[in-house]
ChimeraX commands (.cxc) that place a marker at each C-alpha (Angstrom):
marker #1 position 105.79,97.02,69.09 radius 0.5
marker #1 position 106.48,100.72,69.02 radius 0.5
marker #1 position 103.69,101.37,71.36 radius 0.5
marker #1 position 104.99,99.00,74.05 radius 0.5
marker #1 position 108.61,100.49,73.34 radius 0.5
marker #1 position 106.92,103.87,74.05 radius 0.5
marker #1 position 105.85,103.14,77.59 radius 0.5
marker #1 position 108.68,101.29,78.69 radius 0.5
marker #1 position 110.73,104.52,77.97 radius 0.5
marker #1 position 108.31,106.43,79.81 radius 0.5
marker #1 position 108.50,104.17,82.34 radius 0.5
marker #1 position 112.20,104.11,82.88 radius 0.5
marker #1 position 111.96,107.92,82.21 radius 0.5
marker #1 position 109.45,108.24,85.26 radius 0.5
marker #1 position 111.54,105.74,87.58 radius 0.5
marker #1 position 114.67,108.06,87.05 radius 0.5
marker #1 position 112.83,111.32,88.13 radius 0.5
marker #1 position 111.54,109.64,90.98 radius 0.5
marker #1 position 114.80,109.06,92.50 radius 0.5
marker #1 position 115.38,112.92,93.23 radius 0.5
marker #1 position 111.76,114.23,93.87 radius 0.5
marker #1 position 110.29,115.20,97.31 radius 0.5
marker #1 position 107.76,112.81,98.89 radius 0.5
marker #1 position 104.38,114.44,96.94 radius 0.5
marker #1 position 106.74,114.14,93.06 radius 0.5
marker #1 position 107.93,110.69,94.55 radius 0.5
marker #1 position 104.11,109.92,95.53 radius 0.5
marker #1 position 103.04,111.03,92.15 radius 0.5
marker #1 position 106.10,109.04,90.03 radius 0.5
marker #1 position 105.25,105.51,91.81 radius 0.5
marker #1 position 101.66,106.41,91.85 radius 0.5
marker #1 position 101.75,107.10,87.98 radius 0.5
marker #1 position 104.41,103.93,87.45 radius 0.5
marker #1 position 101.94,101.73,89.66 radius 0.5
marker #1 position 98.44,102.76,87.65 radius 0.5
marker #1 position 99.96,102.80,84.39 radius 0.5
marker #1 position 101.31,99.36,84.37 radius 0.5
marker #1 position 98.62,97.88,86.43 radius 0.5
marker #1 position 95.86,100.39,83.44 radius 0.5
marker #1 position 98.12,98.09,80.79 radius 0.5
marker #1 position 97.79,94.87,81.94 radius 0.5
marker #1 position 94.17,95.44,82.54 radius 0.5
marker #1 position 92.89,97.10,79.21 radius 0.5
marker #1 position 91.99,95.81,75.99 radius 0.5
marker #1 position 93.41,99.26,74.78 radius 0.5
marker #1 position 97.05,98.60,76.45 radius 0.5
marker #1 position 98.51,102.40,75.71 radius 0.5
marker #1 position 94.82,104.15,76.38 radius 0.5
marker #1 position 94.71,101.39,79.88 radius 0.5
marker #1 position 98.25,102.98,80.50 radius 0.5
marker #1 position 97.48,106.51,79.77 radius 0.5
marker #1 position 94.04,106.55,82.16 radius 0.5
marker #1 position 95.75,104.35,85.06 radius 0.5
marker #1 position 98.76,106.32,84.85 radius 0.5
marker #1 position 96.76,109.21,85.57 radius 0.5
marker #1 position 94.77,107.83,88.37 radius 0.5
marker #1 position 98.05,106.39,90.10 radius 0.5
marker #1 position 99.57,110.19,89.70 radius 0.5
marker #1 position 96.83,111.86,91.73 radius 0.5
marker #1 position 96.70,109.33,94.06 radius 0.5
marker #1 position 100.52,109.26,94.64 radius 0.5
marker #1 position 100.82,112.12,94.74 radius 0.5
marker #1 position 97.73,112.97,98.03 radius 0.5
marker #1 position 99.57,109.79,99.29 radius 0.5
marker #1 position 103.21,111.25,99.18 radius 0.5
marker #1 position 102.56,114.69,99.86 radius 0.5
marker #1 position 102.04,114.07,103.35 radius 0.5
marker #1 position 100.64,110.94,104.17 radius 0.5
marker #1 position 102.42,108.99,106.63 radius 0.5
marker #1 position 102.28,106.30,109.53 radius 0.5
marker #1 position 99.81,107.98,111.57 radius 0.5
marker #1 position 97.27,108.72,108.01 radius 0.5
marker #1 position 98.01,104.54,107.43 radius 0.5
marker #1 position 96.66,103.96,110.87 radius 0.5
marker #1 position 94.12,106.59,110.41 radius 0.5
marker #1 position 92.67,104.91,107.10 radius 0.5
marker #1 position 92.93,101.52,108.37 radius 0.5
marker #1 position 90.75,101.96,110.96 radius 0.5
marker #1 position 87.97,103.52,108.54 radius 0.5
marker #1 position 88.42,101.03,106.39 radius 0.5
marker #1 position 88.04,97.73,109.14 radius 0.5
marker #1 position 85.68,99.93,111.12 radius 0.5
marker #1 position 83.52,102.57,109.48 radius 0.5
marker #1 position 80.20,101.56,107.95 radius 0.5
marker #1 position 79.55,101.76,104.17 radius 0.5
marker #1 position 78.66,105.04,102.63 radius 0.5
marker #1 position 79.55,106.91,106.34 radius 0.5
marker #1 position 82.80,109.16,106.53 radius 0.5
marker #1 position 85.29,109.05,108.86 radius 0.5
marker #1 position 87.93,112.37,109.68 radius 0.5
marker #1 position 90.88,112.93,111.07 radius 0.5
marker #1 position 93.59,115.78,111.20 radius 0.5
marker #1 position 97.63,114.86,110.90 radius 0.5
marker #1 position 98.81,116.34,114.26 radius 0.5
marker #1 position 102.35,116.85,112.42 radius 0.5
marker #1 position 101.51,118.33,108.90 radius 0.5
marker #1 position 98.17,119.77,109.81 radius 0.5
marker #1 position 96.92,117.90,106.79 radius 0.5
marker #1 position 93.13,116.97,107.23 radius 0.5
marker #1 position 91.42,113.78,105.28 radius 0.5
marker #1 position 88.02,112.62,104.91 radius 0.5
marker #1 position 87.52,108.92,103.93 radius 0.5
marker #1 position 84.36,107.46,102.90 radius 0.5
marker #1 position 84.33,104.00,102.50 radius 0.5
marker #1 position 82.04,101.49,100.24 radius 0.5
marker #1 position 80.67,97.70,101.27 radius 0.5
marker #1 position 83.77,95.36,100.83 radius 0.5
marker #1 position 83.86,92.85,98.45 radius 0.5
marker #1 position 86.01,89.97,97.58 radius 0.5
marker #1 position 87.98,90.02,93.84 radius 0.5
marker #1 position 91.14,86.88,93.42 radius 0.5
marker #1 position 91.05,86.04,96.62 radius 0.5
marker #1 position 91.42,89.10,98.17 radius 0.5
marker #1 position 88.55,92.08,100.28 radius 0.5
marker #1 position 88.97,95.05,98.93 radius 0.5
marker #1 position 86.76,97.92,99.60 radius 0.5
marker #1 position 86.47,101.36,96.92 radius 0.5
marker #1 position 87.03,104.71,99.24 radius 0.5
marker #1 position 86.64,108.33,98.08 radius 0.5
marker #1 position 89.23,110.06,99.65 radius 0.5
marker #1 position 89.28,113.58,100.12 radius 0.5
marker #1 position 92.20,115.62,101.69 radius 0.5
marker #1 position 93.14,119.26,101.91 radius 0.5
marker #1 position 96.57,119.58,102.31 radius 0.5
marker #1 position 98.80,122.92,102.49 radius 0.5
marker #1 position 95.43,124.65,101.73 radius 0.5
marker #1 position 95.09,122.41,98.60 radius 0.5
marker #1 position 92.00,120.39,98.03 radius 0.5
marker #1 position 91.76,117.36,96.38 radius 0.5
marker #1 position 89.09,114.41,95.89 radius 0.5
marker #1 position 90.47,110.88,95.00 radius 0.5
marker #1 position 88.75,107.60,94.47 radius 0.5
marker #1 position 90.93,104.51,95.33 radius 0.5
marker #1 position 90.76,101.01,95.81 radius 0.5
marker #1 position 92.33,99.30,98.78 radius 0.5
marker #1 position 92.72,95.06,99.61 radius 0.5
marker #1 position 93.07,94.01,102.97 radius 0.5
marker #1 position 96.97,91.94,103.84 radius 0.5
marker #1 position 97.10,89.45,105.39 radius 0.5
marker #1 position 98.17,90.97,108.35 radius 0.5
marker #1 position 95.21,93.00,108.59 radius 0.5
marker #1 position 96.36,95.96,107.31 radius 0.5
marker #1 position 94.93,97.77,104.30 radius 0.5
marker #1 position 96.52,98.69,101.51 radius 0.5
marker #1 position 95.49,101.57,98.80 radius 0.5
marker #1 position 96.37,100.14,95.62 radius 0.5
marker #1 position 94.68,102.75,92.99 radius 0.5
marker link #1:1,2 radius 0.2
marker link #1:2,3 radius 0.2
marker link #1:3,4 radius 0.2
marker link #1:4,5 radius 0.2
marker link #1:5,6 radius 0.2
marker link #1:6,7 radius 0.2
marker link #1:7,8 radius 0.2
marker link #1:8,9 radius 0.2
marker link #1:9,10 radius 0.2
marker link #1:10,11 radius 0.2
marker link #1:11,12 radius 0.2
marker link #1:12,13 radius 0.2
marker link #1:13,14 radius 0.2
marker link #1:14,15 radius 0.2
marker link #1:15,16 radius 0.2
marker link #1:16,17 radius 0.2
marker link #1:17,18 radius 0.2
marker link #1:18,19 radius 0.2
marker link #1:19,20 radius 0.2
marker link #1:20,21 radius 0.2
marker link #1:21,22 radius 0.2
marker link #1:22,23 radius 0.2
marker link #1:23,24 radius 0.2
marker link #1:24,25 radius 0.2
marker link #1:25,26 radius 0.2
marker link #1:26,27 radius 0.2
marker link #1:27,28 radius 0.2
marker link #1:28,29 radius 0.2
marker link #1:29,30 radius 0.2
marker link #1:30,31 radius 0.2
marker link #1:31,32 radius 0.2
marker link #1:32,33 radius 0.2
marker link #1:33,34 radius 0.2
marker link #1:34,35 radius 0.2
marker link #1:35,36 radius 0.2
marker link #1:36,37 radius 0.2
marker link #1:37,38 radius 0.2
marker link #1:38,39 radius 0.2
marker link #1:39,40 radius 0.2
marker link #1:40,41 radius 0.2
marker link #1:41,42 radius 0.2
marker link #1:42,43 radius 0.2
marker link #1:43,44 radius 0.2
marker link #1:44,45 radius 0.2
marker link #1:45,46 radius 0.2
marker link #1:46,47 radius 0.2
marker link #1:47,48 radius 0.2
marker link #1:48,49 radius 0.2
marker link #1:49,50 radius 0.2
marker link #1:50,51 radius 0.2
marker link #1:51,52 radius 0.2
marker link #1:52,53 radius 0.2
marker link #1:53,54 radius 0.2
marker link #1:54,55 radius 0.2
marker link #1:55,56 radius 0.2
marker link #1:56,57 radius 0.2
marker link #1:57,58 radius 0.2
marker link #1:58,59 radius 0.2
marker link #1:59,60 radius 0.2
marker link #1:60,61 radius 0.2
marker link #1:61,62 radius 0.2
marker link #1:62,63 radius 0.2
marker link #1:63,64 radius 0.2
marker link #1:64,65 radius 0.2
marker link #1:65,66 radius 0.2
marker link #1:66,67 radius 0.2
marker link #1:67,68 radius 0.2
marker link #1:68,69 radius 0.2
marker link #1:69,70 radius 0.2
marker link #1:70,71 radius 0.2
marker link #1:71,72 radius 0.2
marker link #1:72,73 radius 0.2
marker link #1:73,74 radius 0.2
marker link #1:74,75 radius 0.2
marker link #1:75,76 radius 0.2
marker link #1:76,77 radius 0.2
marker link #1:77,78 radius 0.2
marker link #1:78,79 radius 0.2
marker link #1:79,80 radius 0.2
marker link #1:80,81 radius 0.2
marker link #1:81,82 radius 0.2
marker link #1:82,83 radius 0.2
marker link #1:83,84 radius 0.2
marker link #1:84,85 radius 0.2
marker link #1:85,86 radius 0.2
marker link #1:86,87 radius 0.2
marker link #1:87,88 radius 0.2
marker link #1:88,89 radius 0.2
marker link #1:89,90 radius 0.2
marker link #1:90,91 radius 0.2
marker link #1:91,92 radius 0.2
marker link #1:92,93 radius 0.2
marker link #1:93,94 radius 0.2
marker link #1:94,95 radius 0.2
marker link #1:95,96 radius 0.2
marker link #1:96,97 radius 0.2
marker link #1:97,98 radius 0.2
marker link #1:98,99 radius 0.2
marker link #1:99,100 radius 0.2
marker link #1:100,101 radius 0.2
marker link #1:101,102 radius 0.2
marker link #1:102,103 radius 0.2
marker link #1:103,104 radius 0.2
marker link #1:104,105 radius 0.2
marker link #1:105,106 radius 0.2
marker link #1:106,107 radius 0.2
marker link #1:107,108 radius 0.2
marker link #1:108,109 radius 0.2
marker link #1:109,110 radius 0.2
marker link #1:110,111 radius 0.2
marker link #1:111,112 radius 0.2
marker link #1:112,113 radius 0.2
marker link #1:113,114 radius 0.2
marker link #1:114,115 radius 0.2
marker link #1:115,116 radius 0.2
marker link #1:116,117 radius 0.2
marker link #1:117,118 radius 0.2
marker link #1:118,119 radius 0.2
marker link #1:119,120 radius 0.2
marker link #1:120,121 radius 0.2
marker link #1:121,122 radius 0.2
marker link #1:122,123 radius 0.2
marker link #1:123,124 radius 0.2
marker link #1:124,125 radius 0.2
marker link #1:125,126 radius 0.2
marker link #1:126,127 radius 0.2
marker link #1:127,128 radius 0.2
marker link #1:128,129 radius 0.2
marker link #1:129,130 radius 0.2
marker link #1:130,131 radius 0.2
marker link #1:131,132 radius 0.2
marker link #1:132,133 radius 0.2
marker link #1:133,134 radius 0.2
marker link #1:134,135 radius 0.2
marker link #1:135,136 radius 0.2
marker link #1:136,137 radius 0.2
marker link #1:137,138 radius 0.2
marker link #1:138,139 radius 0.2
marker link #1:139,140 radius 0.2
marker link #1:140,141 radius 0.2
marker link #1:141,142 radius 0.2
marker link #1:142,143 radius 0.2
marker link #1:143,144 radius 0.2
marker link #1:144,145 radius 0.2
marker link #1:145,146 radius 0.2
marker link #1:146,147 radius 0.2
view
C-alpha cells in the first residue's frame, strides 16, 4: 500500500512540473508519466516496472519534446510504413536543424495492433542521443511511438 501511495505522489508530483516546463522537460514529464505507469501495469515488480519504464519514457520524451514536431511525425512515419527492416532512414528538421536517424525492425502484431521496435538516434543542439522505442500503427495509418 505504501509503495503504490509512493508513485501516485510522484505521479501527481511529475504532472504538476509538467505544466510549466519547455517542450524537451514537458517531453521528458509525459514521457516519464507514460513509461512509468505503462512499466507498472506491466511488471511483476510494480515499483521496479515503474522505476525502469519511467526511465525509458523520460529519455524518450524528452528526444520527442525537445524538438520533434509535425514535420519529424511525417518524417518517422514514412520510415516506419516504408523503410525495410534493419535499413536506416535520415532526415534533417529544416526549422530546428535537428538531424534523426531511424532504424526500423520487421513489424509484428501484439492485441490487435502492428507495431514495429525502432532505434532512434538524434543529435539535437549538438547533443547526441540513442533511443529504442516501440511504435503501433492507428488506425488511420499513422504511427505512433509509444515507448
Amino acid at each position: 500500500m505504501k509503495r503504490m501511495f509512493a508513485i501516485i505522489l510522484v505521479v501527481f508530483l511529475l504532472a504538476g512540473t509538467v505544466s510549466c516546463a519547455d517542450k524537451a522537460q514537458s517531453g521528458a514529464g509525459m514521457g516519464a508519466l507514460a513509461g512509468g505507469l505503462v512499466g507498472s501495469l506491466v511488471s511483476g515488480n510494480k515499483l521496479t516496472g515503474a522505476l525502469i519504464g519511467a526511465g525509458i519514457g523520460l529519455a524518450l520524451g524528452y528526444i520527442i519534446g525537445n524538438e520533434w514536431d509535425k514535420y519529424d511525425q511525417q518524417q518517422m512515419n514514412r520510415t516506419l510504413e516504408h523503410t525495410p527492416s534493419g535499413q536506416s532512414a535520415s532526415w534533417v528538421n529544416p526549422d530546428s536543424g535537428a538531424r534523426y536517424q531511424a532504424t526500423p525492425q520487421p513489424a509484428y502484431t501484439q492485441d490487435g495492433k502492428v507495431y514495429r521496435d525502432v532505434q532512434l538516434h538524434g543529435v539535437v543542439d549538438g547533443k547526441e542521443e540513442t533511443v529504442n522505442a516501440k511504435a503501433y500503427r492507428n488506425p488511420d495509418g499513422t504511427w505512433q511511438l509509444v515507448q
